[in-house]
N, C-alpha and C positions, 0 to 999 in steps of 0.2 A: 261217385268218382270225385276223388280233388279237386278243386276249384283251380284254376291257372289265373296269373295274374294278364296273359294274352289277351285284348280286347275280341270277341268275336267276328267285329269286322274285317281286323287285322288278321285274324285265322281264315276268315271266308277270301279274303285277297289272296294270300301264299296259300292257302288248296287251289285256287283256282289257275295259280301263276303254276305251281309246282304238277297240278292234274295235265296242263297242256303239253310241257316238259316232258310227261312221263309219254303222252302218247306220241308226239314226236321221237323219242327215243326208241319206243319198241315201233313203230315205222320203219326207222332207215335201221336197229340191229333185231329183228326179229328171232336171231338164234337161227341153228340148225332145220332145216327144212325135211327132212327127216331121209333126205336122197343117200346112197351109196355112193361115195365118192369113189369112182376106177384107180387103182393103182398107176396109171400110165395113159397114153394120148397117142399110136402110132400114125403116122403120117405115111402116105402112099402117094406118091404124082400121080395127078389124072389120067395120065394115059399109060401108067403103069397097072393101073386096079383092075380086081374082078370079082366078080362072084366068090371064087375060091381063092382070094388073098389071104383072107384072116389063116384059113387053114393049111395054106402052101408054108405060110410064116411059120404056122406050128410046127409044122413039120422039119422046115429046117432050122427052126429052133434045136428040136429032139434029136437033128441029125449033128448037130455043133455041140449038145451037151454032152452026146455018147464019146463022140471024139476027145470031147476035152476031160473026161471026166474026170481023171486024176488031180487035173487043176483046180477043176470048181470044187473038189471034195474039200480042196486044204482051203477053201474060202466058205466053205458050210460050217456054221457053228453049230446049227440044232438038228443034223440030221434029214434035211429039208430036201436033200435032192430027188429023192425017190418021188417026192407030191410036187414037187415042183416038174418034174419029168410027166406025172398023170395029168397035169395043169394043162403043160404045151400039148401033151397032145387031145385033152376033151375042150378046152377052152383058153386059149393061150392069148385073144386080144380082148381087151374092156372095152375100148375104147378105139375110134378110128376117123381119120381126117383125110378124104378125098382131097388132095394138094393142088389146087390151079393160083399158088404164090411161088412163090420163089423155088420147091419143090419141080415148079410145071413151066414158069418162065414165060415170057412175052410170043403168043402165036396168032396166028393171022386169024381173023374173026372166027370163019367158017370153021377154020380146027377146035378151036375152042368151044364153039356151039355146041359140036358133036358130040365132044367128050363132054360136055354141063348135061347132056342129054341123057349119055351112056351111063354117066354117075347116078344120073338119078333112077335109072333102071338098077343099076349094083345094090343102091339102098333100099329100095324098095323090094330089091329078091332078100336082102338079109333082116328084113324088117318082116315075110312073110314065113320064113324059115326058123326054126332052132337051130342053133351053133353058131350062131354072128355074133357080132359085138353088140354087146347090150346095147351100147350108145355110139355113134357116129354123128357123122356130117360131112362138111366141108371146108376148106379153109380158103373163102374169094381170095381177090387182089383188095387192095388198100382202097382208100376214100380220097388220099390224095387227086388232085383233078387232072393227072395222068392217066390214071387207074382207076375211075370212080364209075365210067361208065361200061366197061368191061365187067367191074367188080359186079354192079348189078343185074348185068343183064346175065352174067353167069348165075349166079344165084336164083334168079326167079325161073331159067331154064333149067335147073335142078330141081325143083318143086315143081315143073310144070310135069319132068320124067318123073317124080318119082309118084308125084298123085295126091298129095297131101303132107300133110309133117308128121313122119313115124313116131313112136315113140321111140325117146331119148336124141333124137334129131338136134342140132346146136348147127349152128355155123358160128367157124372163128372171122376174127376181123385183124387181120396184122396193122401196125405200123401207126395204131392209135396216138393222136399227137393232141388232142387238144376236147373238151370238153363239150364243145358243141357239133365234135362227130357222133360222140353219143346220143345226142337228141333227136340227130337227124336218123341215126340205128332203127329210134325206134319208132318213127314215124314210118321210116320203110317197112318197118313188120306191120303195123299197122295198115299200111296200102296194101301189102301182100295177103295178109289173112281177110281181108273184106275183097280182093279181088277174086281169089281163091276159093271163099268163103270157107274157109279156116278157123274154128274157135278164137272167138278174142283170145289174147293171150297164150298162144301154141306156139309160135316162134320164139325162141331164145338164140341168145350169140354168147360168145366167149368174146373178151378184148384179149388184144395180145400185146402185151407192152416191152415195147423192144425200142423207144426213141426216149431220148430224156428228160423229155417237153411232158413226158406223162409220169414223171415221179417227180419233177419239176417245175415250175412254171416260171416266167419273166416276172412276176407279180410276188414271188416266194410262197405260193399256196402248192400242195401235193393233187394233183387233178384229177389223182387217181381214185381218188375216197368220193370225192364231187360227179366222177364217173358213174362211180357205182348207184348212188345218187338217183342221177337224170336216168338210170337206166329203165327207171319204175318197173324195178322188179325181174328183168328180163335177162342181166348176166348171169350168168352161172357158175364164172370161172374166171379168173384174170391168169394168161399166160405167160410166160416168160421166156423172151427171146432173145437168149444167148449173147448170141454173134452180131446183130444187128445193134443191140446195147454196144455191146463191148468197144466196136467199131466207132459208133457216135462220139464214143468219148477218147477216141484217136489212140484204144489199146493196141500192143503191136498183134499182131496176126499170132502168133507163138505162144501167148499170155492169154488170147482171150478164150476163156473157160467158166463153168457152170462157177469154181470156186475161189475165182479171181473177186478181189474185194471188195470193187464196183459193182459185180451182178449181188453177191451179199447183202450191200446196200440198198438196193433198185426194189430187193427182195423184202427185204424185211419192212419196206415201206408199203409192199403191197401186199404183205400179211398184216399189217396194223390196219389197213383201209378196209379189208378185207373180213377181218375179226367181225365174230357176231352179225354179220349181215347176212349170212349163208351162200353167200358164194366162197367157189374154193381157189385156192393159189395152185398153177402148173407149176414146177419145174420147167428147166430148157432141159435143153437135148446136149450130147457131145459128138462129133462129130468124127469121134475116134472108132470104127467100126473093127468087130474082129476078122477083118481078111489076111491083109498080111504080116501085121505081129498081133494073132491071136489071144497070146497070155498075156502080153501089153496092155490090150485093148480089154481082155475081160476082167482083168482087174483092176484098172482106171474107173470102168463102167460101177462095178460091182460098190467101189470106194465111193464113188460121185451118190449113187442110189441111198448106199448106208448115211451119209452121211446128210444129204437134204431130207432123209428121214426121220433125223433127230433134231434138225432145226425144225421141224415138225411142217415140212412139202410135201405132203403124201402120194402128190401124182406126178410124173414127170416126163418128157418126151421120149418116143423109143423111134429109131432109125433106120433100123437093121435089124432084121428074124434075131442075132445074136444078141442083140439088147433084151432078149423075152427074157433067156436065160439068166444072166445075172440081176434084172428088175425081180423076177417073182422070186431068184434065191435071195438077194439081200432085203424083200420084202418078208418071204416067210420068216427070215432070221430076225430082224428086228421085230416083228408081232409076235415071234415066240417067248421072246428072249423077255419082254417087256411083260408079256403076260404073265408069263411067271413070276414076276413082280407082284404086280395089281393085284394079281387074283386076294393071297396071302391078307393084301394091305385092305381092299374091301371087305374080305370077311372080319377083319378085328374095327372096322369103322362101322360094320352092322351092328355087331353084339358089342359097340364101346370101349373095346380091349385096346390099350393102347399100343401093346407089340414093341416092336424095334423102332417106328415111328407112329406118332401120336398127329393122325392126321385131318386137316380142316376141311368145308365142304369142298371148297375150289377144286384142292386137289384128288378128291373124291369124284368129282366132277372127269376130271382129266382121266385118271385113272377110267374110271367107265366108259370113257368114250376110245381111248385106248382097246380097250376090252372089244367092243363093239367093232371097230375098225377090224383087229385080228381076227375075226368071228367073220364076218363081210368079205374079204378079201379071202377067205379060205384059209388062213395061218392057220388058226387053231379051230376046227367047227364048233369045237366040245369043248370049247374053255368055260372057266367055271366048274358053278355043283348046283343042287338044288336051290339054294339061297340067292345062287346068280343068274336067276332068270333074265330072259331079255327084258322081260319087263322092271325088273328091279334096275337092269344095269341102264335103260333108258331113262327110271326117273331119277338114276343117281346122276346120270351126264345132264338132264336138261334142271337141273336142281330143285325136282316136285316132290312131291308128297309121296312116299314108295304105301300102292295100296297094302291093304291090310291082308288081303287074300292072298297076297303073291310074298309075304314072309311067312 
């Protein structure tokens, strides 16, 4: 090897300064944790839920799509209604949040006990069952010290009904304002899984950031990255809520919407925070339901879905059975549409062919993890060929070494 004119000491200093750096850094961005991210989050008030929610929704999902179908045809770009109709009715929620916040509203102790009770019975039937949502929970009340001691005792009387922490179990945490609620997050899971006796580390939370003071602070630091942070590991997801943002910042009631400029903002801060650490960004919700103007509402819905699809929000809140419908159609239509892209652009970045575009790892990267997404979510099962095994299309998204056996 060539000799450098580098003193060895001076190299053994910057290895040692640069080794500590590196491990710090894959610390707090570890990458992809290799979970399915749900296409959506629906939310139920507590003393609305049951057993048979996830399916009652399916159901009149399938009974809103038959009705409308003429409608939602002229908004199908790839043919996707027919599987999106077999969707709602085999599997129509990912995803699901027993509501005792703003959904369920302030009740007198004893009601609220009942139902932290009943909830935890509901999770626990669809956690011993096939056809529930893969992943649920709950969404407390806030930490604020209005709310802080309700919020807990409801929560720990939901683990007390349901018996343990299921798999995919989360509770959300609304109204996250400040940095040192996170600490204290996770010291409660900490109490709870030793009192429990619960695996270290089985409790996870969503934050839901819907006040300003969390993409903001008085000091000009983002608190939301710092959140993620102190969470040591335990967030899963940062939410976004809507109305309560929009509100704060004294938007008028008629303006405040998923694609009003300020929630854009709030957002794109907590996809930067976000980035490579492996939790995922929600979407908000809209609050425009299809009852009384139907075609109004399912195509606002349909437009809001497409379009936080491409700022690249994959999950986003549904309100209404009728939000199933245009969520999985404007989901299967973008993983289609996209795929049929990627596929094309991975096989000439295998065999080096440069194509129509001459593409670099990143975006190879992107591309596979695209892939993966519409494969997961059910868009396409069968996307790909033989060349795009899952295994190749995983070591093209995490940027490793594609083994030798699987080309």
């Amino acid at each position: 090897m060539t000799m450098t004119k580098v003193p060895e000491n001076v190299r053994g200093r910057i290895e040692s300064m640069l080794d500590a750096v590196d491990a710090d850094l894959r610390r707090r961005y570890p990458g992809s944790n290799g979970r399915s991210q749900p296409i959506h989050t629906v939310y139920v008030p507590a003393d609305r839920v049951a057993e048979e929610t996830p399916g009652e929704w399916g159901a009149a999902a399938v009974g809103l799509l038959d009705r409308h179908h003429d409608l939602l045809a002229t908004l199908d770009a790839t043919g996707s209604l027919p599987d999106v109709r077999k969707r709602l009715e085999a599997d129509p929620v990912q995803d699901l949040r027993i509501d005792f916040e703003d959904g369920y509203g302030l009740r007198a102790d004893a009601e609220e006990d009942r139902a932290a009770t009943a909830a935890g019975a509901v999770l626990a039937a669809w956690a011993r069952r096939s056809g529930g949502p893969a992943n649920s929970g709950i969404r407390m009340k806030g930490l604020g010290g209005g709310e802080r001691r309700r919020a807990l005792r409801t929560l720990d009387l939901v683990l007390e009904g349901v018996g343990g922490v299921p798999a995919g179990f989360v509770f959300t945490v609304p109204k996250i304002r400040a940095v040192q609620q996170v600490s204290a997050l996770v010291q409660l899971c900490v109490g709870l899984e030793r009192a429990y006796g619960i695996a270290e580390g089985s409790l996870r939370f969503e934050l839901q950031i819907e006040s300003p003071q969390a993409i903001l602070a008085a000091d000009g630091t983002a608190p939301v990255a710092a959140m993620l942070t102190l969470s040591e590991g335990r967030c899963t997801a940062l939410h976004f809520g809507t109305y309560d943002y929009t509100a704060a910042l004294g938007v008028a009631a008629p303006d405040q919407a998923l694609d009003h400029p300020a929630a854009d903002y709030a957002k794109a801060v907590m996809q930067v925070a976000a980035a490579q650490t492996g939790a995922w960004v929600c979407d908000g919700s809209t609050q425009v339901v299809p009852d009384a103007d139907p075609e109004a509402a399912l195509r606002n819905h349909h437009r809001l879905v497409a379009r936080s699809l491409r700022r690249g929000y994959y999950q986003g809140w549904d309100m209404h059975p009728g939000h199933l419908v245009t969520r999985w159609l404007a989901t299967y239509d973008f993983f289609r549409q996209a795929i049929d892209v990627a596929v094309p652009r991975l096989r000439d970045y295998l065999a080096r062919r440069g194509g129509d575009v001459v593409d670099e790892p990143a975006t190879a990267e992107a591309l596979a993890a695209t892939v993966l997404r519409g494969i997961e979510c059910g868009a396409r099962p069968d996307a790909g060929a033989a060349e795009l095994t899952e295994t190749v299309l995983r070591a093209l998204a995490a940027r490793a070494p594609i083994p030798t056996e699987a080309t």
